[in-house]
C-alpha positions as CSV (number, residue, x, y, z in Angstrom):
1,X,0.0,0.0,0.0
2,X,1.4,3.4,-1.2
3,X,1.6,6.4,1.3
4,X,-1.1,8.3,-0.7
5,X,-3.3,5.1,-0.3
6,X,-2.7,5.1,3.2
7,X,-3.6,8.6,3.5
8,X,-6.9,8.7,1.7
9,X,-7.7,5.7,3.7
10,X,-7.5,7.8,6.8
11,X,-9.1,10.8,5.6
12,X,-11.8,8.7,4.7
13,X,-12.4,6.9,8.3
14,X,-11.7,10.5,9.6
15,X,-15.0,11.5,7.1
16,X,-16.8,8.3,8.8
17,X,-16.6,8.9,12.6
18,X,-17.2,12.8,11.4
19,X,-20.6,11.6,9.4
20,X,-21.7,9.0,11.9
21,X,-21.0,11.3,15.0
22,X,-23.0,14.0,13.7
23,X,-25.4,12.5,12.5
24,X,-26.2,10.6,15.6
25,X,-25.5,13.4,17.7
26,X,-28.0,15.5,15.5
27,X,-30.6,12.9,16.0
28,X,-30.2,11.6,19.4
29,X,-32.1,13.3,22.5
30,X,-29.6,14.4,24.6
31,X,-30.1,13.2,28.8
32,X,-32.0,15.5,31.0
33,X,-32.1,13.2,34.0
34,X,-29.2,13.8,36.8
35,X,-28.4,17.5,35.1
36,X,-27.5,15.3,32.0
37,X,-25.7,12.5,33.8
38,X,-28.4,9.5,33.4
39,X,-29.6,7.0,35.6
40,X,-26.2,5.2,36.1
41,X,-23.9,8.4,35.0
42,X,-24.4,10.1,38.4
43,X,-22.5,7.5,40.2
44,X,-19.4,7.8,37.6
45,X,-19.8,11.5,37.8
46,X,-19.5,11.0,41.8
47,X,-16.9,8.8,40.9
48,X,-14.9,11.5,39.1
49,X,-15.5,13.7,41.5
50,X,-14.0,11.5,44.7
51,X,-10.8,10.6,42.7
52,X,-10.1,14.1,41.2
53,X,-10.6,15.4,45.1
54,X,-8.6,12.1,46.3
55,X,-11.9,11.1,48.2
56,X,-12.8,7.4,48.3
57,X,-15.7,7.4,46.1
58,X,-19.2,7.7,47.1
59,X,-20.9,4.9,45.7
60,X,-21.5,1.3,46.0
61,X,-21.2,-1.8,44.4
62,X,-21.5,-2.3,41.4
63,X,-20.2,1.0,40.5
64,X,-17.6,0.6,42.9
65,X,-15.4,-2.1,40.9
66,X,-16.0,0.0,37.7
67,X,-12.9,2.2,38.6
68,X,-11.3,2.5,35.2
69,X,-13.0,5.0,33.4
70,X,-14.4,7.3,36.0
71,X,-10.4,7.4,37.2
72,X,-9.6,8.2,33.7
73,X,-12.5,10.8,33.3
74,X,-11.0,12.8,36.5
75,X,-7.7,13.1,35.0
76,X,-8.8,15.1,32.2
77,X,-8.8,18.1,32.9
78,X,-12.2,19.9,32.1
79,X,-14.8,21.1,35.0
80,X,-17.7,19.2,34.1
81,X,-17.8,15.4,34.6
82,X,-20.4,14.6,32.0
83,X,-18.0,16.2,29.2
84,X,-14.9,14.3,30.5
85,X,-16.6,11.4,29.9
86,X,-18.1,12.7,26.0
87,X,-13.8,13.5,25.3
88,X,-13.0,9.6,26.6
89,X,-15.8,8.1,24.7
90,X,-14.4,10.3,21.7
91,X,-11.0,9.4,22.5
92,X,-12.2,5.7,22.7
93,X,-13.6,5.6,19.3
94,X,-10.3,7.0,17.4
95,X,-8.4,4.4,18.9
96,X,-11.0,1.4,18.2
97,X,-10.9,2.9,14.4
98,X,-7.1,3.1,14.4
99,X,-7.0,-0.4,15.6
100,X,-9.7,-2.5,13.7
101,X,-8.3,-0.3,10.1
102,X,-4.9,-2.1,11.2
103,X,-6.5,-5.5,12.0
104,X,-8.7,-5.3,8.8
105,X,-5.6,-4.1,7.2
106,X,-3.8,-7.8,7.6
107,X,-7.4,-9.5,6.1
108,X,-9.0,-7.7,3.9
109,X,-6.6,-5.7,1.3
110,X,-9.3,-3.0,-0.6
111,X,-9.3,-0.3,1.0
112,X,-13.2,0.3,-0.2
113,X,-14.0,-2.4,1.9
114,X,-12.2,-1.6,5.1
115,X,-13.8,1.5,5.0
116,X,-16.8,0.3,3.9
117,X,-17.1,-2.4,7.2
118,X,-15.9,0.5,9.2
119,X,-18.9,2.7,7.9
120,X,-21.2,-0.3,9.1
121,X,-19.5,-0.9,12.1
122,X,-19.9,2.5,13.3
123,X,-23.3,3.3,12.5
């Protein structure tokens, strides 16, 4: 695979999570329970909360063995819990699309295709 193959493969999934994420965004009603947390994103939000004070956390089990993401969520550095957790989930994506292109990438060699399984993958 040439460089400029390589490159208009990216730009392309980079099209992809833009199209799918807006459109879904667009279309999706956003959560008004919790001031926007949800039924089970207050306790991560109180979860984010403890570890960016260095306070045990607030919550209990489950929630309380779910320590990954919450600890991850405090770390970055934005004042609202709710959009540390939007800017993981983003984060999250990009990698799982730079990571299946590589896998499909040792499979499946037209490029069309890749992108095409990513496109149904992601919506």
């Amino acid at each position: 695979m040439s460089i400029r193959e390589s490159v208009s493969e990216w730009l392309a999934l980079a099209f992809v999570l833009l199209l799918v994420g807006s459109i879904s965004g667009g279309t999706q009603e956003k959560i008004g329970l919790n001031y926007r947390q949800g039924a089970d994103g207050k306790y991560y939000a109180a979860m984010a909360l403890g570890y960016r004070a260095q306070q045990p956390a607030p919550v209990d089990a489950p929630f309380a063995f779910r320590i990954a993401a919450p600890y991850i969520a405090s770390k970055i550095p934005v004042r609202d819990p709710v959009d540390a957790f939007l800017i993981l989930d983003l984060s999250a994506c990009v990698l799982a699309t730079i990571l299946l292109t590589w896998w499909l990438r040792r499979f499946i060699p037209s490029t069309a295709m890749r992108i095409g399984l990513q496109l149904i993958f992601w919506s």
